[in-house]
C-alpha positions in Angstrom: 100.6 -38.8 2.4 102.6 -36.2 4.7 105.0 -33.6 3.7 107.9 -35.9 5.3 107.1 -39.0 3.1 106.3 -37.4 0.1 110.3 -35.5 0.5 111.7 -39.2 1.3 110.0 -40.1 -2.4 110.8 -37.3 -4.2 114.8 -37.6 -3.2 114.5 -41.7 -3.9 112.8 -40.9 -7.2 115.4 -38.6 -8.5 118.3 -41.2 -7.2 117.0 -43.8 -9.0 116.7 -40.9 -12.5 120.3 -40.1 -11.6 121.8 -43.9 -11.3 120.1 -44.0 -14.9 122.2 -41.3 -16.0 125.8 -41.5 -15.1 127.4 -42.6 -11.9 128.5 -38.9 -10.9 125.2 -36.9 -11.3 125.8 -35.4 -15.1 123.5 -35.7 -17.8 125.1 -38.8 -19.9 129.0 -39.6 -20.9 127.8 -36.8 -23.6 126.5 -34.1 -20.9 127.9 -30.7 -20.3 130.3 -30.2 -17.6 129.6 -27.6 -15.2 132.4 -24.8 -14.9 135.3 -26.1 -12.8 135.4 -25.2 -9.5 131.7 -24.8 -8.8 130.8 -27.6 -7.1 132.8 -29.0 -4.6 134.5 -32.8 -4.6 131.6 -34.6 -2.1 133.0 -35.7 0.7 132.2 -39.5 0.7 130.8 -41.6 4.0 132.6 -44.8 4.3 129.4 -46.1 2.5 129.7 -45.1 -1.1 126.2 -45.4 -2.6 125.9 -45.7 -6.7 123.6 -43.0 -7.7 125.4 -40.1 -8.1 125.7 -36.8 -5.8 122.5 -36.4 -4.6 122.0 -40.4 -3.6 125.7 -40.0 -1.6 124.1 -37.1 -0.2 121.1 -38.6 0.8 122.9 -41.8 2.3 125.3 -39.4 4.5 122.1 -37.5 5.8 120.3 -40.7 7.1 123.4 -42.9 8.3 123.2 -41.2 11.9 119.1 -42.1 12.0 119.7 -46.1 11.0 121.6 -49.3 11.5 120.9 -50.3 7.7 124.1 -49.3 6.9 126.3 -50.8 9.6 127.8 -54.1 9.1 127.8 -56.5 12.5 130.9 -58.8 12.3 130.4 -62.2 14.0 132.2 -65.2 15.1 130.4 -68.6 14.5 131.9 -70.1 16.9 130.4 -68.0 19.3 127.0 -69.8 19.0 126.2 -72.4 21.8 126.5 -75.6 20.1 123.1 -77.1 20.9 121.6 -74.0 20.3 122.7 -73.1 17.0 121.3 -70.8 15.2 117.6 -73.0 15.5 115.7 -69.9 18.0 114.4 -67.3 15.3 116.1 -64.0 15.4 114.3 -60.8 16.7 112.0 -58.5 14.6 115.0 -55.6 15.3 117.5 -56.8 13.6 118.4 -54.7 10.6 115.4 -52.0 11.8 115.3 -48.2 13.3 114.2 -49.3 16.5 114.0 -51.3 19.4 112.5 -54.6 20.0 110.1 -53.2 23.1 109.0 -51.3 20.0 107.5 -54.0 18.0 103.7 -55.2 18.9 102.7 -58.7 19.8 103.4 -61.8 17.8 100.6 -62.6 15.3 100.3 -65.9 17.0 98.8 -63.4 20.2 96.1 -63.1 18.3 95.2 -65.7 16.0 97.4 -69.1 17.2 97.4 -70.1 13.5 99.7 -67.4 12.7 103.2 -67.0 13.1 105.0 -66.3 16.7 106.0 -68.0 19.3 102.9 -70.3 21.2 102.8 -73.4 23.8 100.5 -76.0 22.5 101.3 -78.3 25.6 99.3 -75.6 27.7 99.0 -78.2 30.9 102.4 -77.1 31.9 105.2 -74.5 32.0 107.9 -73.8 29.7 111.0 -72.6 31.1 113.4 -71.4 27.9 116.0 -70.1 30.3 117.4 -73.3 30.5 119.9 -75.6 28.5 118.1 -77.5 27.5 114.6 -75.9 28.2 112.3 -77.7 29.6 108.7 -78.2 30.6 107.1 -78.9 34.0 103.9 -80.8 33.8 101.7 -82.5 36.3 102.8 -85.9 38.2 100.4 -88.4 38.1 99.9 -92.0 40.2 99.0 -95.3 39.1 98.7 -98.9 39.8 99.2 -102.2 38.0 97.0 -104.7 38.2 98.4 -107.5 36.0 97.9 -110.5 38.1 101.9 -110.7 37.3 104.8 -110.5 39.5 104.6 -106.4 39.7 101.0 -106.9 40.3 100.0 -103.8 42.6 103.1 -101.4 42.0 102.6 -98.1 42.0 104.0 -95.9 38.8 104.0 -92.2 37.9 103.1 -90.4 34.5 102.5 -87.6 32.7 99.6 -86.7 30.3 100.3 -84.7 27.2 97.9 -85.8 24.1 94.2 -87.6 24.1 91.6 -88.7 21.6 89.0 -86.8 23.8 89.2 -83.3 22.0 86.7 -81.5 24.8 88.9 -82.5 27.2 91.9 -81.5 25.7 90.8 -78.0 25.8 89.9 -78.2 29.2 93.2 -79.4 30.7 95.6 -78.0 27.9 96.8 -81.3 26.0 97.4 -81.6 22.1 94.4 -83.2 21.0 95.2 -85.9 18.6 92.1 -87.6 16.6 94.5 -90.3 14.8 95.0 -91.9 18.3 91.8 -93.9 17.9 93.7 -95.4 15.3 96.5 -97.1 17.9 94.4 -99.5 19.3 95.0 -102.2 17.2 95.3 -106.0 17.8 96.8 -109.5 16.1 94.6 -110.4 13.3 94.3 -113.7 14.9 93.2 -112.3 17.9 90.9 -109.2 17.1 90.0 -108.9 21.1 93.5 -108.3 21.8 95.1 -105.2 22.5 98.4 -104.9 21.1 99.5 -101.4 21.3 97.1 -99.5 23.9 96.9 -100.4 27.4 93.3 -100.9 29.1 92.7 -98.6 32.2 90.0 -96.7 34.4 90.4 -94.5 37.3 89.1 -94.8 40.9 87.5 -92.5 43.2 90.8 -91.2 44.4 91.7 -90.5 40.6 94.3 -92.8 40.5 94.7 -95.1 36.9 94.8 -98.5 37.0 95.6 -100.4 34.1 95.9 -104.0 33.2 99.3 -104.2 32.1 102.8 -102.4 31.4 105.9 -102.6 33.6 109.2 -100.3 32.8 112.7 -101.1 34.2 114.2 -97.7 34.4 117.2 -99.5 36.3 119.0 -100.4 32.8 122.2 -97.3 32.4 121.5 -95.5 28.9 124.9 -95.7 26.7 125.7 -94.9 22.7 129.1 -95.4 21.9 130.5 -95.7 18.6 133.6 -97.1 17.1 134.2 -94.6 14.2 134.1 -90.9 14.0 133.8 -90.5 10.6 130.8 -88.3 9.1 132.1 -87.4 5.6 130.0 -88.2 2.8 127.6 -90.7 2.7 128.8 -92.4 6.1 126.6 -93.6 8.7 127.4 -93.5 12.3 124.2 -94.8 13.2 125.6 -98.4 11.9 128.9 -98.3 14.1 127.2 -97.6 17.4 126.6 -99.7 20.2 123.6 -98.9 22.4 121.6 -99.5 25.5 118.4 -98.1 26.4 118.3 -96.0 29.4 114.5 -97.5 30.4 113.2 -101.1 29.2 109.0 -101.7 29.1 107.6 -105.3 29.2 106.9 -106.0 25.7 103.6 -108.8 24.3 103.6 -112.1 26.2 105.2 -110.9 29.7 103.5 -112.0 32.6 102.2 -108.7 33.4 101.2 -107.2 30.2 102.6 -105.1 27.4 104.2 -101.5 28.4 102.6 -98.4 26.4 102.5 -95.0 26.9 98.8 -95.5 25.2 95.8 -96.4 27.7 92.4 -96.6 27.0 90.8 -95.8 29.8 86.9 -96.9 30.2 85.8 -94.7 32.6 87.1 -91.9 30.5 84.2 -92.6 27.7 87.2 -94.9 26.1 88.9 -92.1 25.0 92.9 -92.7 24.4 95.6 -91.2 26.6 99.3 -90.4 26.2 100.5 -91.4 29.4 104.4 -91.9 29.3 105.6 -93.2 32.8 108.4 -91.2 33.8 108.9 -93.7 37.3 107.9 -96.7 37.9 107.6 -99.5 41.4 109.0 -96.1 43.5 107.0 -94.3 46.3 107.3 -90.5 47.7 110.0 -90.5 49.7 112.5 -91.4 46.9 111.4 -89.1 44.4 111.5 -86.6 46.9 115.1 -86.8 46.6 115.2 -84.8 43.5 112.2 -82.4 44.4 115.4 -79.7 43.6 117.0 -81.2 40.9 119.5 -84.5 40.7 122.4 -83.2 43.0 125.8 -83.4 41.7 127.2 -87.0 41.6 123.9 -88.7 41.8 122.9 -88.8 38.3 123.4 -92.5 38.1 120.7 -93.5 40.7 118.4 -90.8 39.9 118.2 -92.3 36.5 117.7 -95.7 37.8 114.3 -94.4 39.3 113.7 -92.2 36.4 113.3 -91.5 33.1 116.1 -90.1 31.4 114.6 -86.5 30.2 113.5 -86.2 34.2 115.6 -82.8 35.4 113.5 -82.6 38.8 110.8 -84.6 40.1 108.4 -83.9 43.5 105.1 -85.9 44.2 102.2 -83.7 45.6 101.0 -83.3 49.2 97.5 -84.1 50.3 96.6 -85.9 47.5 97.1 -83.0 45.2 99.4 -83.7 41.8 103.1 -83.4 42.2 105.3 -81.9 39.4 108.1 -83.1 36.5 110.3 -81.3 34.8 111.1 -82.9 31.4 114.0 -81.6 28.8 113.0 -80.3 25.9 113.9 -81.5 22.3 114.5 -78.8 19.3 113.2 -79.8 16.0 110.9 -78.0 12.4 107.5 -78.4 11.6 106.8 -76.6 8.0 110.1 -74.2 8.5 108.8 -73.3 12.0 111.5 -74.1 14.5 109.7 -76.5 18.2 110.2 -78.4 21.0 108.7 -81.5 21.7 109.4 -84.5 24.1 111.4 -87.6 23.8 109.2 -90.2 25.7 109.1 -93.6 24.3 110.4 -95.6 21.0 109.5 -99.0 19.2 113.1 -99.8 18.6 116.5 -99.7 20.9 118.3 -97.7 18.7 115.7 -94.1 18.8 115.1 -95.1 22.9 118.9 -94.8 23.8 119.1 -91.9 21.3 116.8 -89.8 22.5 116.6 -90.9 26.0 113.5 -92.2 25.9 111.6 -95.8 27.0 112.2 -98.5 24.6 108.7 -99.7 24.4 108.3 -102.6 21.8 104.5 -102.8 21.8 104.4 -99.4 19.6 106.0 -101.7 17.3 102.7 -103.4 16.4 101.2 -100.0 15.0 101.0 -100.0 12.0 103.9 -97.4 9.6 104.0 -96.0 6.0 100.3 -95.0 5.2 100.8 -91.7 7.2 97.4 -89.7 6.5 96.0 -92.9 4.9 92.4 -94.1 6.6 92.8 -95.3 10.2 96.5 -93.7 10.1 97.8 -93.6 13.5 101.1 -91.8 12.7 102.8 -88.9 11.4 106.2 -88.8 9.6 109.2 -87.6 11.0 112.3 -86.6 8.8 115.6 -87.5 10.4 119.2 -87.3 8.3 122.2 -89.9 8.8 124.7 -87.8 7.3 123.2 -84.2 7.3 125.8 -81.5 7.8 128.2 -81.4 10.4 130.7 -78.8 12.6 133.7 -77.3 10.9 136.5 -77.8 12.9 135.8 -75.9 16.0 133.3 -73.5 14.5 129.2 -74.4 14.8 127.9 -75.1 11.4 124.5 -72.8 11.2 123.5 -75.8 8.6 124.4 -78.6 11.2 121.8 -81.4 11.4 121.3 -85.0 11.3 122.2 -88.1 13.6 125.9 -88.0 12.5 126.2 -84.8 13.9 124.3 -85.7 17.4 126.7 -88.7 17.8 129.7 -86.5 17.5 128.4 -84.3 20.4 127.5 -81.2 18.5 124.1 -80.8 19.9 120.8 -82.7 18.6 119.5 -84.1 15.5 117.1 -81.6 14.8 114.8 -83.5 13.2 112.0 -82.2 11.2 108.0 -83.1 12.4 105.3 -83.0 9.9 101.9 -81.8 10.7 101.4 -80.4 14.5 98.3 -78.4 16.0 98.1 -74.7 14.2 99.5 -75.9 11.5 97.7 -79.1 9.9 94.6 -81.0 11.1 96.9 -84.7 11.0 99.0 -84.0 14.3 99.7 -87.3 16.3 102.4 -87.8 18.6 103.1 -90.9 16.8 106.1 -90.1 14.8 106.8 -93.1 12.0 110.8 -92.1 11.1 111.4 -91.4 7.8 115.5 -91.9 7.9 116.8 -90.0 5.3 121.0 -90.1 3.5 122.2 -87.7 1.3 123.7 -88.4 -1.6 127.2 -88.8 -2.6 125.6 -86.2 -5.9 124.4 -84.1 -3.7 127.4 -83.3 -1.5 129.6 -82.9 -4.2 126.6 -80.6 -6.0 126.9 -78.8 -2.2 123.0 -79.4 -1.8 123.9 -81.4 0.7 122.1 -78.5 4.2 119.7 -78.0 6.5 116.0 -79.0 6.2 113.3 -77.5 7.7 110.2 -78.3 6.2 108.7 -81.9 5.0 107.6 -80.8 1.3 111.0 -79.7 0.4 112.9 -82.9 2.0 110.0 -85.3 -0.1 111.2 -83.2 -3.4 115.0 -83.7 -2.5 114.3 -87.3 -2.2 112.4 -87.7 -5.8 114.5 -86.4 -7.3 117.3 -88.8 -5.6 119.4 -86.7 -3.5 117.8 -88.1 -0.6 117.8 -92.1 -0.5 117.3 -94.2 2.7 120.2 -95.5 4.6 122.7 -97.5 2.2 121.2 -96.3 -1.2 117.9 -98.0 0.1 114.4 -96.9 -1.0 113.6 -93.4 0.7 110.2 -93.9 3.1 109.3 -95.3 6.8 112.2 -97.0 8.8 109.4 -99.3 10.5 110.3 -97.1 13.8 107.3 -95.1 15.9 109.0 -92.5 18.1 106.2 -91.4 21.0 107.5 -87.2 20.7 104.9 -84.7 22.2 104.8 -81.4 21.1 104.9 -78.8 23.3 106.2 -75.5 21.8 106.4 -73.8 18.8 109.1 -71.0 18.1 107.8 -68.9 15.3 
């Protein structure tokens, strides 16, 4: 211990004996008083410090050497509303020094730990943007269905596989439980119902068996009330279209998943969203730069609805796509992950993402169970919502989303770094608030599945309407890609 520490100790020490004693330095209400005159009135800070003389005197010495003291006044409403307050604050608030100061993240080191770290290595975050976003590889494919789109060319992105060796070697989230999505109709065991079959030629182009999307359809969610108070849900007064349709069981050229076994690929299982489908290079070219002003509509007739740019590769080399990010928790860590596909209509025109019924036939509610596919999500009908004009740092929840006030921030369970049970395969745990709980003011934000579970057995978390609290019967196809903290 040096001389300087051991002085800092000493001084603390004898604060802390005099706060005991009396809150002006003197031995007790029953001390002697000094003769009048001796010692000087102290001349105060405007931070008064209980403890007597020698603390005040001590507090006056250090305020010009730290911030501890200083109180930062802030507007909520300053915040950017889809922001909130969801990015974690800097290691230099409330310390001595500078951020350039402070080392690098644990996560640096160890990815396990906390700090900011892509898992979705393939690609490149960009945070600089609203929304951020992430530019991955494009990739071409071919149907061959024997159907009416027989031979059409599509373009995809991979972000998650069953193959874990090969995750590591081309940075995607390796997912074990996606072995468990190739299921089939009990009547028919040599079916597919959920997973696509595929292999790749010599030129590295897929070709699968089935799956056709119509990105042509125009995305909408309007709703006819306004009202988020209490225990009203908006989600039940919306009318919806999908922004992107895929062909569903029976069509004549096979079932649209973003899940393809592909044989060649020692039938390992890929996540292969298509973000374009039946276009060649010359029209996605178009937006190699962006969407220009005032052709949103027919870019998004060609594209999926997260698309921000989009430019195929030269030579036969992979083009690019940039995708929008989505902000969300996983175990109080704050992440971004993407918004690809959904079993139902509602989720798709939601989160802008392909309404792909096949995912549908996989099977929901035994999350972690044997031959568990999924992982739960936790989204909130009626979570908290703006104030007036100011941003709510407690906003969340699907009421809030429809109302414009930025996303649902929705809460993952188990991702890569932090659990071993990561799939991309979100089964939708829709959660309501009680009427008890908002008058209790429980009613906030949730970042973390263990906490929302306890809410919700102890019943101030039921499913919509009062129902049971558990799965919605809704798989949401959300990639992580990023993790905040």
């Amino acid at each position: 211990m040096n001389k300087h520490t051991k002085e800092i100790l000493s001084v603390t020490a004898l604060s802390l004996a005099l706060t005991a004693c009396g809150g002006d330095g003197s031995t007790g209400p029953a001390g002697p008083q000094g003769p009048a005159g001796v010692v000087p009135p102290p001349t105060l800070t405007d931070i008064t410090v209980a403890g007597g003389r020698l603390a005040q005197d001590f507090a006056d010495s250090t305020s010009s050497k730290t911030n501890a003291f200083t109180l930062v006044a802030g507007n909520p409403s300053e915040f950017d509303s889809d922001e909130d307050d969801v990015a974690p604050g800097p290691p230099s608030v409330g310390s001595d020094i500078p951020l350039t100061y402070f080392g690098p993240a644990p996560s640096s080191v160890n990815p396990n730990l906390i700090g900011p770290l892509q898992l979705l290595t393939a690609g490149t975050v960009d945070q600089q943007t609203d929304p951020a976003t992430v530019t991955l590889p494009l990739y071409e494919g071919r149907l061959e269905s024997g159907g009416p789109q027989n031979g059409q060319r599509f373009w995809y992105i991979v972000t998650d596989t069953s193959d874990k060796d090969n995750a590591e070697a081309l940075g995607l989230n390796f997912s074990a439980k996606l072995a468990f999505a190739d299921v089939s109709d009990s009547s028919d065991s040599f079916n597919p119902s959920a997973v696509r079959r595929g292999f790749y030629d010599q030129d590295g182009v897929l070709i699968t068996s089935g799956g056709a999307v119509d990105f042509s359809t125009v995305r909408s969610v309007e709703s006819s009330s306004t009202d988020a108070s209490g225990v009203n849900n908006l989600l039940s007064a919306l009318t919806i279209s999908p922004g992107a349709i895929g062909t569903d069981i029976g069509d004549e050229d096979g079932f649209y998943s973003p899940l393809v076994k592909i044989s060649n690929a020692r039938n390992h299982i890929y996540n292969a969203p298509m973000v374009s489908f039946n276009t060649n290079e010359t029209q996605l070219s178009a937006y190699c730069d962006g969407i220009p002003e005032g052709q949103e509509a027919a870019a998004k007739a060609l594209l999926h609805d997260s698309v921000v740019s989009i430019c195929p590769g030269d030579n036969g080399e992979p083009g690019t796509v940039t995708l929008a990010l989505t902000l969300g928790f996983s175990f109080g860590r704050p992440v971004q992950y993407l918004s690809t596909d959904a079993s139902a209509a509602l989720p798709a025109a939601l989160e802008g993402a392909i309404y792909s019924p096949a995912l549908a036939n996989i099977g929901v509610g035994g999350d972690d169970s044997l031959f568990s596919a999924v992982e739960r999500i936790f989204g909130f009908t009626n979570g908290p919502s703006n104030v007036e004009s100011e941003v709510n740092p407690q906003r969340q929840g699907f009421n809030s989303a429809i109302l414009g006030e930025g996303g649902p921030l929705n809460v993952l369970g188990g991702i890569p770094t932090i659990a071993t049970d990561y799939s991309p395969l979100w089964d939708l745990n829709l959660g309501q608030w009680t009427q008890e709980a908002i008058d209790n003011g429980y009613r906030s934000r949730m970042t973390e599945e263990f906490a929302i579970l306890g809410m919700a057995q102890r019943g101030f978390i039921t499913g919509p309407g009062g129902s049971a609290y558990g799965s919605s019967g809704i798989i949401i196809n959300c990639p992580i890609v990023n993790r905040l903290l």
